[in-house]
C-alpha positions in Angstrom: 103.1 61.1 -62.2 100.1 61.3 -59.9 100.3 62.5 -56.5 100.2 59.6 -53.7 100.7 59.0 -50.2 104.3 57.0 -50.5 106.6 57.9 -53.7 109.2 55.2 -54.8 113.1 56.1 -54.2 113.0 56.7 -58.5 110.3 59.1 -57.9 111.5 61.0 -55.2 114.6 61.3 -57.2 112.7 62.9 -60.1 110.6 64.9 -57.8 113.7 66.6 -56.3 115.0 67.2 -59.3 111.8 69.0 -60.2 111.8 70.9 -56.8 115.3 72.7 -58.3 112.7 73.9 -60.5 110.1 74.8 -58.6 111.3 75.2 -54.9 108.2 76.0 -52.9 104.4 75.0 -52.7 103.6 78.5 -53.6 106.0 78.3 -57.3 104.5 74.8 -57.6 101.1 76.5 -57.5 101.8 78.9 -59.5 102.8 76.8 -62.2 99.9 75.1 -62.3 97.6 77.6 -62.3 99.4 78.7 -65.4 99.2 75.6 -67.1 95.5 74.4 -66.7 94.9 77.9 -67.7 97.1 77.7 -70.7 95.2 74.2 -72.0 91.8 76.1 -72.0 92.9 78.7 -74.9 91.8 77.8 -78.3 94.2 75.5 -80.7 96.7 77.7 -82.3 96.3 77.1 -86.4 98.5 74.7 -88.3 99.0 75.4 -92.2 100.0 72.7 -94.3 101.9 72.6 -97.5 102.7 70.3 -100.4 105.0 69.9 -103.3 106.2 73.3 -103.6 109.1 72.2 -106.1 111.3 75.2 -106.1 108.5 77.5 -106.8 109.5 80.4 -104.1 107.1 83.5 -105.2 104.0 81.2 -104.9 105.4 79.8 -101.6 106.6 83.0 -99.8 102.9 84.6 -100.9 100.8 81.6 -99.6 103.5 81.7 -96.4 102.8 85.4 -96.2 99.2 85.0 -96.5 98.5 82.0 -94.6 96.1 80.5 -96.9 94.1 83.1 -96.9 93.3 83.0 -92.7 95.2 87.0 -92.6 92.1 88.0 -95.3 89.6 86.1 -93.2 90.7 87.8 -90.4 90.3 91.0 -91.9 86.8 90.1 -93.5 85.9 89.2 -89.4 87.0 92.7 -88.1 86.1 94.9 -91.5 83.5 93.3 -93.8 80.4 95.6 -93.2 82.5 98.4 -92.7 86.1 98.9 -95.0 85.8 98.8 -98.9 86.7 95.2 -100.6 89.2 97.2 -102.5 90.7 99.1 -98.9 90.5 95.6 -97.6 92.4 94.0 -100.6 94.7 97.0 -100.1 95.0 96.2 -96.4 95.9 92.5 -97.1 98.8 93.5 -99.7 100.4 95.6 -96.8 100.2 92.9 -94.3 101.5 90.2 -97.0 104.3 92.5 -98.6 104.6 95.5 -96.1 108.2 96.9 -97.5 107.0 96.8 -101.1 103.3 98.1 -100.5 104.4 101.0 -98.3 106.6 102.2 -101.1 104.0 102.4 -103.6 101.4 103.7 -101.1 103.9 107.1 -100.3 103.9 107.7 -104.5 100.2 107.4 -104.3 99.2 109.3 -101.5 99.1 112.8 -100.2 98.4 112.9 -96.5 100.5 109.7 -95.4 100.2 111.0 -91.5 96.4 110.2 -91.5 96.7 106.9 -93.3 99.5 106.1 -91.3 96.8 107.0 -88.2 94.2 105.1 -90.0 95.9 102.0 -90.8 97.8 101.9 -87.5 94.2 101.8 -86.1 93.4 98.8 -87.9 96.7 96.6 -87.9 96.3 96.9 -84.1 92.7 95.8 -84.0 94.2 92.6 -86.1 97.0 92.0 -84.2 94.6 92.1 -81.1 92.4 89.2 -83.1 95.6 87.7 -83.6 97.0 87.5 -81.3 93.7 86.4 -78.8 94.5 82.4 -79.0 97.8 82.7 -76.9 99.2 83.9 -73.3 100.3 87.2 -73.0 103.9 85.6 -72.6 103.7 84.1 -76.0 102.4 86.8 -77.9 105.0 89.2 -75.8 107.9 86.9 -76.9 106.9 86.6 -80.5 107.3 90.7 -80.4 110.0 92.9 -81.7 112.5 93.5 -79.2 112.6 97.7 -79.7 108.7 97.5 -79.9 107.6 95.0 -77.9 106.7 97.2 -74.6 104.6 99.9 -77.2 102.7 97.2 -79.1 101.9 95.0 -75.7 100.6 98.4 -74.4 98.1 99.2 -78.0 97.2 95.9 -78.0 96.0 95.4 -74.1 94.6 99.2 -74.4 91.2 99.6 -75.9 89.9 102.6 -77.7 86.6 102.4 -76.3 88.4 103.3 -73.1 87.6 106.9 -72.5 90.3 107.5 -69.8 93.1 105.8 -71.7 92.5 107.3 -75.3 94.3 110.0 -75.2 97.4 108.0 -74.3 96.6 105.5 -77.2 96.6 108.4 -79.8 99.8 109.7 -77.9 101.5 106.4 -78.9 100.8 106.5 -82.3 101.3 110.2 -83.1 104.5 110.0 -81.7 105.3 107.4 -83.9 105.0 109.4 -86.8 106.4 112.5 -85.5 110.0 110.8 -84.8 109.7 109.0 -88.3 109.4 105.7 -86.9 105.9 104.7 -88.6 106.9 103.0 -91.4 109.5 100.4 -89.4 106.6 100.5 -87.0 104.4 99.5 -89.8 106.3 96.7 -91.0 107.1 95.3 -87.8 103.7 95.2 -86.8 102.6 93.5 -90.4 105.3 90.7 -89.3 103.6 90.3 -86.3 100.2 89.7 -88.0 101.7 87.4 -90.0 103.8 85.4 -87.3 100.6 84.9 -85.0 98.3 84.1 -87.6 99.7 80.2 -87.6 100.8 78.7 -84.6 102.6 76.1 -86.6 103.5 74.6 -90.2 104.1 71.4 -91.6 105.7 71.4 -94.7 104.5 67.3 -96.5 107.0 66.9 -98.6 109.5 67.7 -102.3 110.8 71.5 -101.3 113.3 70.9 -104.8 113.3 70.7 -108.2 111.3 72.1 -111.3 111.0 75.5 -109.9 114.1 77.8 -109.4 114.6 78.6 -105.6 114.2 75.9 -103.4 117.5 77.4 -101.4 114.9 80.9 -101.0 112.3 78.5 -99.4 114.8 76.6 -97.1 116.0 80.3 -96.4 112.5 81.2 -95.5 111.9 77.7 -93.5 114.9 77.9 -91.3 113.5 81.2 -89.9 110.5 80.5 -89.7 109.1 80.0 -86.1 107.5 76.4 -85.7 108.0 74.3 -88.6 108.3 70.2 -89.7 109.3 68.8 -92.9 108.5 65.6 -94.1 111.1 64.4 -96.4 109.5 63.9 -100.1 111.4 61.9 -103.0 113.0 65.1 -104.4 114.3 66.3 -100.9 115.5 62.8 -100.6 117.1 63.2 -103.7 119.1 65.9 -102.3 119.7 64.5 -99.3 121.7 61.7 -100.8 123.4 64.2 -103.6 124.7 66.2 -99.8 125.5 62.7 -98.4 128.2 62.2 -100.9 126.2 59.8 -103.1 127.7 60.2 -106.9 124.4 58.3 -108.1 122.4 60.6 -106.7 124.7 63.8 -107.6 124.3 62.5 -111.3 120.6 62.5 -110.4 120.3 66.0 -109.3 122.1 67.3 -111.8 120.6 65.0 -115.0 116.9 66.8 -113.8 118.1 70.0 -113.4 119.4 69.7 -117.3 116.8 68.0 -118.1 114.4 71.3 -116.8 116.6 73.7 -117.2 116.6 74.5 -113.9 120.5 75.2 -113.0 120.0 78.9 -111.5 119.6 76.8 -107.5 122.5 74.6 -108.0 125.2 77.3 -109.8 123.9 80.9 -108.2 122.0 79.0 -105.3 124.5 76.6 -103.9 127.8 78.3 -105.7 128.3 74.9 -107.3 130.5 74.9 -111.0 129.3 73.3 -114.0 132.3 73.8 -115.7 133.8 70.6 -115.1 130.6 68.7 -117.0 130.4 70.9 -119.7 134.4 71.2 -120.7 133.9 67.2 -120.5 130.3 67.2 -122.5 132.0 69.0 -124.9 135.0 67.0 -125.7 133.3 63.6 -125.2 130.0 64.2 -127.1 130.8 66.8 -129.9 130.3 64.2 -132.6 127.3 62.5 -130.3 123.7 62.0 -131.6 122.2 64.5 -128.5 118.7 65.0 -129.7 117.2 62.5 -127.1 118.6 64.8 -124.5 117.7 68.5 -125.5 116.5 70.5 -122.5 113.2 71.2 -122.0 112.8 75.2 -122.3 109.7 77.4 -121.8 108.7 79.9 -124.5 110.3 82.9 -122.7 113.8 80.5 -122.4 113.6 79.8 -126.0 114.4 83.4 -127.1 117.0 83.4 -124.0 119.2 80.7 -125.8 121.2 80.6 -128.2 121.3 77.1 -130.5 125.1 76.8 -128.8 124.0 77.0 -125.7 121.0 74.4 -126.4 123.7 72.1 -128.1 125.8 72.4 -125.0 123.0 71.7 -122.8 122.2 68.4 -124.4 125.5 67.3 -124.6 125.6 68.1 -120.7 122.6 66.0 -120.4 123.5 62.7 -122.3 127.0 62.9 -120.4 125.6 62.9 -116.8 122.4 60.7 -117.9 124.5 57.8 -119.3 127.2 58.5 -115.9 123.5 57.9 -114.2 122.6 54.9 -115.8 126.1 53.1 -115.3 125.9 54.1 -111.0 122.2 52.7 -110.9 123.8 49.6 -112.1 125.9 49.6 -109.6 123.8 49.8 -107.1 121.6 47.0 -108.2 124.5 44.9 -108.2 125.7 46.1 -105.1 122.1 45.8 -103.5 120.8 42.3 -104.3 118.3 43.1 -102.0 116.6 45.9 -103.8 114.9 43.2 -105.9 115.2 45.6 -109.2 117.7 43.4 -111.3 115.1 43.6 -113.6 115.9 47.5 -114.3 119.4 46.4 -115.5 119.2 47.9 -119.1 122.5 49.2 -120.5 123.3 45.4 -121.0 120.8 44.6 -122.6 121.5 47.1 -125.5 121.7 45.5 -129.4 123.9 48.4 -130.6 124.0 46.5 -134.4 120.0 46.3 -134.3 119.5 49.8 -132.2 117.4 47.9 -130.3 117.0 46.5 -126.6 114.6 43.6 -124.7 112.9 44.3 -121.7 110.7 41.6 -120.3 110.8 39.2 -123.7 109.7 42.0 -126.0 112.2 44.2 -128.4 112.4 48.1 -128.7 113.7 50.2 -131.1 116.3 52.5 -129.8 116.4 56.2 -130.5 120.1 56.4 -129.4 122.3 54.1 -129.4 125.6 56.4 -129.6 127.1 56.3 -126.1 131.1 56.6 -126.9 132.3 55.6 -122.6 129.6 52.7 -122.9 132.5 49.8 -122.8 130.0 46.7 -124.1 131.7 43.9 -122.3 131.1 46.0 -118.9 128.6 48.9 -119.4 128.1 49.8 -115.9 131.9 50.8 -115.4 132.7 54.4 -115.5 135.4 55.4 -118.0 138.4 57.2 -115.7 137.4 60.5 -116.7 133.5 59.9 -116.0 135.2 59.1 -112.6 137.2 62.2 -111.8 134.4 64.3 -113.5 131.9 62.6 -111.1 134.1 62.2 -108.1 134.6 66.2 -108.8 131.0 67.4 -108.7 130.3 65.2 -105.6 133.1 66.7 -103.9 131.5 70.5 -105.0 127.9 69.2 -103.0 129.9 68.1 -100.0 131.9 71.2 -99.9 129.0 73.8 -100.6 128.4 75.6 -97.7 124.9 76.8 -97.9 123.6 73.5 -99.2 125.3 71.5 -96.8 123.6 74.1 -93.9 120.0 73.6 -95.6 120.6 69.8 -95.8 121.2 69.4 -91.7 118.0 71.6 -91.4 116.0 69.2 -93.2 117.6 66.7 -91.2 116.8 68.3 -87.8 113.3 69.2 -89.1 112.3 66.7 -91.0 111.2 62.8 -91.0 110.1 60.0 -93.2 106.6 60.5 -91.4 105.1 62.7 -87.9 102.3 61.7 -85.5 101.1 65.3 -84.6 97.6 66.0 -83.2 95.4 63.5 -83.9 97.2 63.5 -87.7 99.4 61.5 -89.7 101.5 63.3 -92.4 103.6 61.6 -95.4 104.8 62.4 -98.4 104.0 59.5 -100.7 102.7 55.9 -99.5 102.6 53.4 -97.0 103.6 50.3 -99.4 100.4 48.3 -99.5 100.0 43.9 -101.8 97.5 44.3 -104.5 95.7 42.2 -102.1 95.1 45.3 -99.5 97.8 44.2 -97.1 100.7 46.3 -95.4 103.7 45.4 -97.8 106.9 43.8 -95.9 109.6 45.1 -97.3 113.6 43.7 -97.0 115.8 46.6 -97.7 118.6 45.6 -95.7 116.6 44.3 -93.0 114.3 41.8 -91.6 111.1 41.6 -93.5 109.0 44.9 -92.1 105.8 46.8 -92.7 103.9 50.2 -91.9 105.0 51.7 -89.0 108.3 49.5 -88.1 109.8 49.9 -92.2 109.0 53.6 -91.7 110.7 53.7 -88.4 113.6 51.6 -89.7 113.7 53.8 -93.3 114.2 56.7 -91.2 117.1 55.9 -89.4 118.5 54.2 -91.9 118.2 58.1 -94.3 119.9 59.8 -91.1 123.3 57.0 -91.6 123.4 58.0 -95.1 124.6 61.7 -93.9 125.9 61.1 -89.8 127.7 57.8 -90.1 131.4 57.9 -90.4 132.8 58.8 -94.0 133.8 55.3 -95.5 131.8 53.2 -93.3 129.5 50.6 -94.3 126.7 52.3 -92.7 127.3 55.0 -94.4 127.5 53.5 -97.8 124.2 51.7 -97.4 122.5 54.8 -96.2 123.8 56.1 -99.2 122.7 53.4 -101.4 119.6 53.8 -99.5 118.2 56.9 -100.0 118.7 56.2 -104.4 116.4 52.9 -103.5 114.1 55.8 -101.0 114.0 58.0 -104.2 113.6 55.3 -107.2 113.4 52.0 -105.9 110.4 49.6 -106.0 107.6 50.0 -103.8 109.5 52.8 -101.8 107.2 55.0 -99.2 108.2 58.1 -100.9 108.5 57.3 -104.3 105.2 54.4 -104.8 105.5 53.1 -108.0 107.1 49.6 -109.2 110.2 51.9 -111.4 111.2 54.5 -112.5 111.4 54.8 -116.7 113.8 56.7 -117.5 115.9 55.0 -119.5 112.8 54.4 -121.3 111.7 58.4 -121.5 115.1 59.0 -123.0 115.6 56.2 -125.6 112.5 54.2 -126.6 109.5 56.0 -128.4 107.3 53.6 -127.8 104.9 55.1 -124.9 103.6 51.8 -123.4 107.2 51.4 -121.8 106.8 54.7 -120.0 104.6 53.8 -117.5 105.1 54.1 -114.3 102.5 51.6 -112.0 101.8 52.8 -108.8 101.6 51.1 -105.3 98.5 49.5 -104.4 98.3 52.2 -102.0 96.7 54.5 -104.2 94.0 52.5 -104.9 92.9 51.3 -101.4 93.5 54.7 -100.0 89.9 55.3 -101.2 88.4 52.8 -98.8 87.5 54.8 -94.9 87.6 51.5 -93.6 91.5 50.9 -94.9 92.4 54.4 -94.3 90.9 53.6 -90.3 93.7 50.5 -90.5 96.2 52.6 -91.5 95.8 55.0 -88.7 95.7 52.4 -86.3 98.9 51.2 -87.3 100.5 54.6 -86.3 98.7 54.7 -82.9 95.9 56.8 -84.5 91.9 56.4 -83.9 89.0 58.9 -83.5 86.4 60.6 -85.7 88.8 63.7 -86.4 91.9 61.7 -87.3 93.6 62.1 -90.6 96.0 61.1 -93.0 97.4 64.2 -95.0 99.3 62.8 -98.2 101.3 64.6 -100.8 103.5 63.7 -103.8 100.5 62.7 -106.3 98.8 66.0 -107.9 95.2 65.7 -107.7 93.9 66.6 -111.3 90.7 68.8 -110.5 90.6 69.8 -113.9 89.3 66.5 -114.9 86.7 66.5 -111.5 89.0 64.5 -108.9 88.8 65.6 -105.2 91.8 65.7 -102.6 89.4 64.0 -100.4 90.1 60.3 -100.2 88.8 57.4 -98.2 85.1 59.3 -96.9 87.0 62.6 -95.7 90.1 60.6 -93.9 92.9 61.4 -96.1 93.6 64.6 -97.8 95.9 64.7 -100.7 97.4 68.5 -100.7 99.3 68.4 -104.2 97.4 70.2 -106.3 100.3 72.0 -108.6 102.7 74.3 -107.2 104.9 73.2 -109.8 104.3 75.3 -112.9 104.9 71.9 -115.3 102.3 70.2 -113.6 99.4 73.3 -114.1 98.1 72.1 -117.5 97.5 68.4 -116.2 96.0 69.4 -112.3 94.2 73.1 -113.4 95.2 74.8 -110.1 98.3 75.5 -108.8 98.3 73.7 -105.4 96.1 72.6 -102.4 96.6 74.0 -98.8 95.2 73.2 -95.7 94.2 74.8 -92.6 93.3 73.3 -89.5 92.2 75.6 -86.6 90.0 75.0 -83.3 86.6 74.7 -85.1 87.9 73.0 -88.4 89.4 71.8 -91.2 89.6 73.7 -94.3 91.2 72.9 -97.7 92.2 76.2 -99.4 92.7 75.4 -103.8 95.1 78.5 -105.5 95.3 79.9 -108.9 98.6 80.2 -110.5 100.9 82.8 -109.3 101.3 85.6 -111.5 104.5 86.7 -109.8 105.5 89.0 -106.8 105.4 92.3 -108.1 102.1 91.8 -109.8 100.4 90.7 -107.0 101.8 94.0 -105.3 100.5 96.5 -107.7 97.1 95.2 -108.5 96.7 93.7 -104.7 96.0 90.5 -106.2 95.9 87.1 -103.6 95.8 83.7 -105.3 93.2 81.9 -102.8 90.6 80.5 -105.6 88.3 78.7 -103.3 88.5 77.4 -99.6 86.2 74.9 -98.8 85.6 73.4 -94.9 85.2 70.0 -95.3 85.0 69.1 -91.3 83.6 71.0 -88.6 84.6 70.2 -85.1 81.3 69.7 -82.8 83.1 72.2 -80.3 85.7 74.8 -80.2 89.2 72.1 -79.8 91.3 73.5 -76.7 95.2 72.7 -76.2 94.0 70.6 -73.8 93.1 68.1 -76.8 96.3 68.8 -78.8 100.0 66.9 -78.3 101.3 69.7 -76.8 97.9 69.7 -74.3 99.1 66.3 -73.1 102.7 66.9 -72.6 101.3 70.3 -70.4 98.8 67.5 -68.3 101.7 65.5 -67.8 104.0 68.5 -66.6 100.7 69.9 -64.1 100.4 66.1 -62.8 104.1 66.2 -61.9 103.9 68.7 -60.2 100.8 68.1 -57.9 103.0 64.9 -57.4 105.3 67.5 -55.9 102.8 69.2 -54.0 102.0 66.2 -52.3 105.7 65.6 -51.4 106.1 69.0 -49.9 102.7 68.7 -47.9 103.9 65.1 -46.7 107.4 66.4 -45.7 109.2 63.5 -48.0 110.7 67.0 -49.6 111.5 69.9 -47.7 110.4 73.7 -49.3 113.4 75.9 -50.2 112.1 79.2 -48.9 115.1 81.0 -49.2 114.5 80.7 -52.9 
C-alpha cells in the first residue's frame, strides 16, 4: 500500500489495524528503518536435496555438513594458516561434536589448551557465520543458557586490546566450572544452524534405505525447511490415508528390498498378521519369483527359513496388490489404464498371458486366492488381513505425526526465489506441448493440474472418513504414484507385474514422459518457467526423481544451465548404475553450486578417520553482484510490509489516524 493524500474507508480500516501494531510515527519509523536495513544483508544460503530414500547416515552427514559450505568456511578463515589435517579435524567436531569430543579426550593430554584453542576458532566461525543476518536472528537461533556469553564472544574482537582480557575471562571460566564441552557442542550446533538459512528437501524421503522415520525426525526439527512430495512419499501418504492399495504397496517394496526395520522398529507396525497368513496360504506355492532381494552382509544374516518366509510374504501381499490395482482401474475409468488390467488376462493351462496382441510365458502361474471367473476380488481372508494392516498405518502414532508434517511442509511443487522445485515432471505430448490431463477433472495442464493434484493429495488424508472425497483422494494418490503420465511418477506404467512373472526383458520397460526429452531444450525449459510465473536470467527449474548416471558422462545440467537434476544416488541400489552417491546444491548470494558425494562409508568411520564425502563441487552460475534479500521472496514480502507502513506514516501526518502516545 503506497502512501497518498486520501485513503479509501478499506484502507483506513487496514491502516488502523496496523497502527495496533505500530502506534506512533516514531515505532512506525523505527520499523522501517529496521526493515530496509534488513533487505540490504546478503541472501541467507539455501541447500537442496534429492532422493535420499531412507538412507539417514549419508543424510544427517550432508545435513551436518551443509554440502560442504561448514569446510569452505573453515578453508576462508584457516587455509594459509591451520594444518589440512587440524582443519579436517576441526570439520569432524563441528559435523559430529558429541562423538568427536569423546575421542579427542582419549587422544589428548592437555584438553584445557585445546579447549582454549578451538574455542578461539569455533568463535571466529560462528562470527563468519553468523555475518549474513541481524543481530536479532542470530540471537534467537542461540541457546537459551548461552545465548548472552556467545552474543558477547561473538560481538567482542580479540584484536581489541581493552576488552581481551574479558574475552579470555569468558572462556577460562568456561573450563574451570566444567562447562566447555556442553559449551563446545552447543556452539558446533550453532555453526551448523547458521550455516543455511533454509532447505528444500525435492522429493522421495522413503524406501530402499532403512530410516526414513530418522530423517523425518531430523526434518521436523530442523529450522526452515520444504518438502516436495516425491512418488515414494506419496506412496506413503496414501498407505497413512487409509488406502489398502497403497498399504499392499508399501509393504510389497519393503519385502521386495528387505527393508522392514522402518515399518516394524520405525513405525511399531506388526507383520505377524502377513506372515502367519503367508504361511498357511502359500506353504505349497511356487515362491521363487518373489525371493527378497538381500545384500551380501544379509545373506549370512538369514537363515533359508527366514528367506522362504520372506517370499511367501511377498507373493501374498504382491498378488493382494495386483487384485486392488484392479480395482481401482475399474473404479477410475478415468485413469485411462484399462490397459494394465492383467490378472484376467492369465492362461493358467498355457502359463501364459497377452498383453497388447503378443503372448508371454509365465514364470508363475500358482496363485491359490486368484478366483478365475473374478480375479480382482479379494478372498475374505486377504480382506481381514488387509483391512488389518491398514488399520496398523492409521493407528501408528509416529507415522501418522510424520505423515501431517509432510503434509504441512510439503507440496506437489514451490515457487521460491526466482526457482521452481519438483520432484518428477510436468507431463509434456511427444509433440512438446503441456499435457491436459482428466483425472477427475476438467481437462488441465501445467500449473492448473499441479494446483488441482495438490489439493486433490491433501482430501485423500483431511476429508471426512467414508466420504467420496476422501476415497478419490485415496484413489488418487495410487494414480499420483503409478498412474500414466503422473507429475511425480513420468512414465506411461509401471511393470510390475511384468518384473515378477514374465522373463522376457522387453516387457519391462518403463517409457518415460516426453518431459524428459524436451527438458533439454533452454527455450522449453524458459516456457515452463513462464507457466509458473517465472522469467529472468537466474531462474531455475531444480528436478529430482531421475538419477543422473555420471558414470557413463551425463550432466545434471539440463536445458543450457536452466534445470538442474539433483539425484545422483543417495540410494545405495542405485550407486553401480549413477557412480556417485547423490547431487546437492547450494545457492548463496554470489551463486549457484552443485556439490557430487562419494558413498557414505558410515557414521562412525567418517568420525575416526575425519572423513567428509564432498567429491567435487562445481559453480556452474555466478551472480553478476552479491544478491541482497531485497531480491529474494522474503525481500518482497519486507517491501510490501515497509510500504504499509509509510502508508501509515502518511495517515498519522494527515491526521486521518490519531498517534497513541500513551503507548
Amino acid at each position: 500500500m503506497k502512501s497518498k493524500l486520501a485513503y479509501s474507508h478499506e484502507d483506513l480500516h487496514y491502516l488502523k489495524m496496523l497502527a495496533r501494531q505500530y502506534p506512533t510515527v516514531q515505532a512506525a519509523s523505527s520499523e522501517i528503518i529496521n526493515l530496509q536495513a534488513i533487505l540490504n544483508l546478503p541472501k541467507g544460503t539455501e541447500h537442496f536435496i534429492s532422493d535420499v530414500h531412507g538412507e539417514y547416515e549419508a543424510f544427517l552427514h550432508i545435513l551436518n555438513s551443509a554440502s560442504g559450505v561448514v569446510r569452505e568456511k573453515l578453508d576462508d578463515l584457516y587455509s594459509t594458516s591451520v594444518s589440512r589435517a587440524d582443519l579436517d579435524e576441526l570439520a569432524t567436531l563441528i559435523y559430529y561434536p558429541k562423538e568427536k569430543l569423546e575421542e579427542i579426550e582419549r587422544e589428548t593430554e592437555d584438553m584445557r589448551e585445546w579447549y582454549r584453542i578451538t574455542f578461539h576458532r569455533l568463535i571466529e566461525v560462528c562470527r563468519l557465520v553468523s555475518s549474513k543476518y541481524t543481530r536479532s536472528k542470530v540471537r534467537k537461533a542461540m541457546p537459551k543458557e548461552y545465548a548472552y556469553i556467545i552474543d558477547e564472544l561473538i560481538h567482542t574482537h580479540y584484536e581489541d586490546s581493552d576488552k581481551r582480557d574479558y574475552y579470555e575471562n569468558i572462556i577460562a571460566t568456561i573450563i574451570d566450572i566444567d562447562r566447555a564441552s556442553n559449551f563446545l557442542v552447543q556452539l558446533c550446533e550453532l555453526i551448523k544452524r547458521l550455516a543455511v538459512d533454509h532447505m528444500h528437501l525435492v522429493g522421495d524421503i522413503f524406501d530402499r534405505g532403512p530410516g526414513a522415520d530418522i530423517i523425518l525426525d531430523s526434518l521436523m526439527a530442523y529450522h526452515s525447511v520444504d518438502i516436495q512430495w516425491g512418488n515414494h512419499d506419496i506412496l506413503w501418504m496414501g498407505a497413512a490415508s487409509g488406502s489398502r492399495t497403497l498399504v499392499a504397496t508399501v509393504l510389497a517394496n519393503s519385502l521386495r528390498y528387505n527393508n522392514l526395520e522402518v515399518i516394524e522398529t520405525g513405525y511399531g507396525i506388526s507383520l505377524r498378521p502377513l506372515s502367519v497368513f503367508a504361511n498357511e496360504v502359500y506353504s505349497n506355492c511356487d515362491v521363487t519369483q518373489f525371493a527378497v532381494k538381500l545384500t551380501n552382509e544379509d545373506e549370512s544374516r538369514y537363515t533359508e527359513k527366514d528367506k522362504l518366509l520372506a517370499a511367501r510374504m511377498h507373493k501374498a501381499i504382491t498378488v493382494i496388490l495386483f487384485k486392488l490395482e484392479g480395482q481401482k482401474i475399474l473404479r477410475n475409468p478415468c485413469f485411462g489404464m484399462e490397459d494394465r488390467l492383467l490378472l484376467d488376462k492369465i492362461d493358467y493351462e498355457n502359463r501364459c498371458i497377452t498383453i497388447n496382441g503378443t503372448v508371454y510365458p509365465l514364470e508363475d502361474t500358482d496363485f491359490p486366492t486368484v478366483d478365475r471367473k473374478d480375479p480382482y476380488a479379494l478372498t475374505p481372508e486377504e480382506s481381514v488381513l488387509i483391512d488389518q494392516l491398514t488399520r496398523s498405518f492409521r493407528h501408528s502414532e509416529k507415522l501418522q505425526r510424520h505423515i501431517r508434517f509432510l503434509y504441512s511442509k510439503g507440496s506437489l511443487y514451490k515457487v521460491f526465489n526466482g526457482n521452481l522445485l519438483f520432484h518428477g515432471c510436468i507431463p509434456m505430448t511427444e509433440d512438446g506441448e503441456l499435457m491436459k490431463l482428466a483425472i477427475g477433472c476438467e481437462p488441465l495442464s501445467g500449473k492448473a493440474f499441479l494446483d488441482y493434484a495438490d489439493l486433490t493429495a491433501r482430501r485423500a488424508y483431511y476429508s471426512r472418513p467414508g466420504s467420496p472425497e476422501r476415497q478419490f483422494g485415496m484413489d488418487f494418490l495410487w494414480w499420483l504414484w503409478a498412474g500414466r503420465n503422473s507429475p511425480i511418477f513420468g512414465r506411461d506404467k509401471m511393470t510390475t507385474f511384468e518384473r515378477r512373472l514374465i522373463k522376457d526383458e522387453s516387457v519391462w520397460a518403463e517409457p518415460k514422459n516426453a518431459y524428459y526429452k524436451y527438458y533439454n531444450d533452454p527455450a522449453v525449459c524458459d516456457a515452463l518457467l513462464r507457466e509458473f510465473g517465472l522469467e529472468g536470467p537466474h531462474c531455475h527449474i531444480i528436478n529430482g526423481h531421475i538419477p543422473v548416471k555420471s558414470k557413463k558422462g551425463e550432466s545434471p545440467v539440463k536445458g543450457g544451465g536452466k534445470l538442474l537434476v539433483i539425484d545422483g544416488g543417495f540410494c545405495k541400489a542405485y550407486q553401480k548404475t549413477t557412480g556417485i552417491a547423490g547431487y546437492t546444491l547450494i545457492y548463496n548470494s554470489s551463486c549457484f553450486r552443485l556439490v557430487s558425494h562419494e558413498p557414505f562409508a558410515g557414521r562412525a568411520s567418517a568420525i575416526r578417520k575425519n572423513r567428509d564425502i564432498v567429491s567435487s563441487s562445481v559453480v556452474f552460475e555466478r551472480l553478476e553482484s552479491r544478491m541482497k534479500i531485497a531480491g529474494t521472496d522474503i525481500g518482497r514480502q519486507l517491501q510490501e510490509q515497509i510500504d504499509d507502513l509509510m502508508a501509515l506514516l502518511g495517515a498519522y501526518r494527515s491526521g486521518e489516524i490519531a498517534e497513541d502516545h500513551k503507548n
